[in-house]
C-alpha positions in Angstrom: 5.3 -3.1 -19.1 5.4 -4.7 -15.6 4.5 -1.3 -13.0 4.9 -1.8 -9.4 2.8 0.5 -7.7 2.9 2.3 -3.8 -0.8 1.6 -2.8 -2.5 -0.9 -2.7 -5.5 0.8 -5.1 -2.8 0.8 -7.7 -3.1 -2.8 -8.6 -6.7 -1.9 -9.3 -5.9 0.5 -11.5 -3.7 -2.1 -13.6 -0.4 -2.3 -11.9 1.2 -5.9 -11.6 1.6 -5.2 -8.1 2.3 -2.7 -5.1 3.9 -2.5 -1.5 2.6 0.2 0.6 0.5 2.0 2.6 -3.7 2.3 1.9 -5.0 5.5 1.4 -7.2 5.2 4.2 -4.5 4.4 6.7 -2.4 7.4 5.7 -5.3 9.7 6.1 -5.8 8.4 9.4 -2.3 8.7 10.8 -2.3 12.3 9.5 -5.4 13.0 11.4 -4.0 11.6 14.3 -0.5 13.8 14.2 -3.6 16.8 13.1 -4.4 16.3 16.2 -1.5 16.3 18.3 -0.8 19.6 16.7 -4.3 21.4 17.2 -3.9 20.3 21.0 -0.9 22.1 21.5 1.9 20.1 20.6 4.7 22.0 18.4 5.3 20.1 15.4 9.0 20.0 16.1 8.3 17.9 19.5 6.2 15.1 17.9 8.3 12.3 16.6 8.4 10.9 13.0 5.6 8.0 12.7 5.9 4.8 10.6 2.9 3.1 9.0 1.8 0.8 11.3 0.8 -2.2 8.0 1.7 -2.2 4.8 0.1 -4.0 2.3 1.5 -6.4 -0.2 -1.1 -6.4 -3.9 -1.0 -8.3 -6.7 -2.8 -8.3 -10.1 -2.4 -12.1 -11.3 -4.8 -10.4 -14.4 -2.3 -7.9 -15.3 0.5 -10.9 -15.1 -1.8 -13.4 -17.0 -1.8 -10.5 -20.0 2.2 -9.7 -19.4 2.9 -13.3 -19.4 4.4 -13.4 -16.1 3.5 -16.6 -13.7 4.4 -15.7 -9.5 5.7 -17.9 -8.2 2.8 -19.8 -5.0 5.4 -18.2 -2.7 5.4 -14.9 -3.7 1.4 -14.8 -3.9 1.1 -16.3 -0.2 2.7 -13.2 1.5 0.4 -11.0 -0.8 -2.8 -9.8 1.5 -4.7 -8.9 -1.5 -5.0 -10.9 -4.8 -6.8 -9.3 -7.6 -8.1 -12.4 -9.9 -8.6 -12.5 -13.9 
């Protein structure tokens, strides 16, 4: 069954593909509001924050065993390609 996953990590866990934000990334922006928070700030005063990247994955192993074929197009805005 074709999964599409919400980190990138997910395609290396078997997913066909994901659209989302890195573990690493997410840690860091909640260190960063963390911050903000242990400085003073009141958590109702700091704005809501937006991932800065996301990151398009895709499995082409997990497609070559499902039988699926992307398309050159879809593959060229993918920023990481996991190969059979």
């Amino acid at each position: 069954m074709p999964v599409f996953g919400v980190y990138p990590g997910d395609v290396e866990q078997g997913c066909l593909a994901s659209y989302g934000v890195s573990y690493k990334d997410q840690g860091e922006q909640s260190a960063h509001l963390i911050t903000k928070i242990l400085q003073g700030e009141s958590p109702g005063d700091i704005p809501v924050e937006t991932p800065d990247k996301l990151v398009f994955a895709v499995n082409l192993q997990t497609a070559r065993r499902l039988g699926i074929r992307p398309a050159p197009s879809i593959l060229s805005f993918a920023d990481k390609v996991i190969q059979p």
